[in-house]
Phi, psi and omega in degrees: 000116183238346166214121169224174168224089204285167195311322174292295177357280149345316215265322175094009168282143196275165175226139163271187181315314194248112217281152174239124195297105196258124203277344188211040178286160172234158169265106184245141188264137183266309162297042201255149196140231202241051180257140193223144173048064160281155219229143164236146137227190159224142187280186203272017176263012202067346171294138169274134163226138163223154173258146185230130174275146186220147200080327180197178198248160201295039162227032180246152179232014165285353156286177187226185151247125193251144178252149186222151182218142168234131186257034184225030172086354203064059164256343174235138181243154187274157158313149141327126179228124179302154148254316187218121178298000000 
């Protein structure tokens, strides 16, 4: 598991500065493998979306980029879809 998202994330609660112990966060894995350097936003319909470099780490150059989406807050994710090879 290499990429998750947790629910205040998800959610669009800010993290402060100074990290905090969060008493009733979930862990949801969007991602399992080889996802590396993930970008989350969420757009302005509410859907979350992030791109994940997948296959290798930046310093291989045999990876790819995948966009992955949740229309539920991230509790649930669409399969991996290339973007860019």
């Amino acid at each position: 598991m290499l990429f998750s998202v947790g629910r205040a994330a998800a959610e669009g609660i800010a993290i402060p500065e100074q990290p905090r112990k969060l008493e009733n966060a979930e862990r949801i894995t969007a991602v399992r493998g080889d996802g590396y350097f993930p970008v989350l936003i969420r757009l302005t319909n509410g859907m979350l979306a992030a791109v994940v470099r997948m296959g290798a780490g930046h310093l291989n150059s045999g990876g790819h980029i995948d966009l992955i989406t949740s229309r539920d807050g991230g509790r649930t994710w669409s399969s991996p879809r290339l973007i860019v090879s």
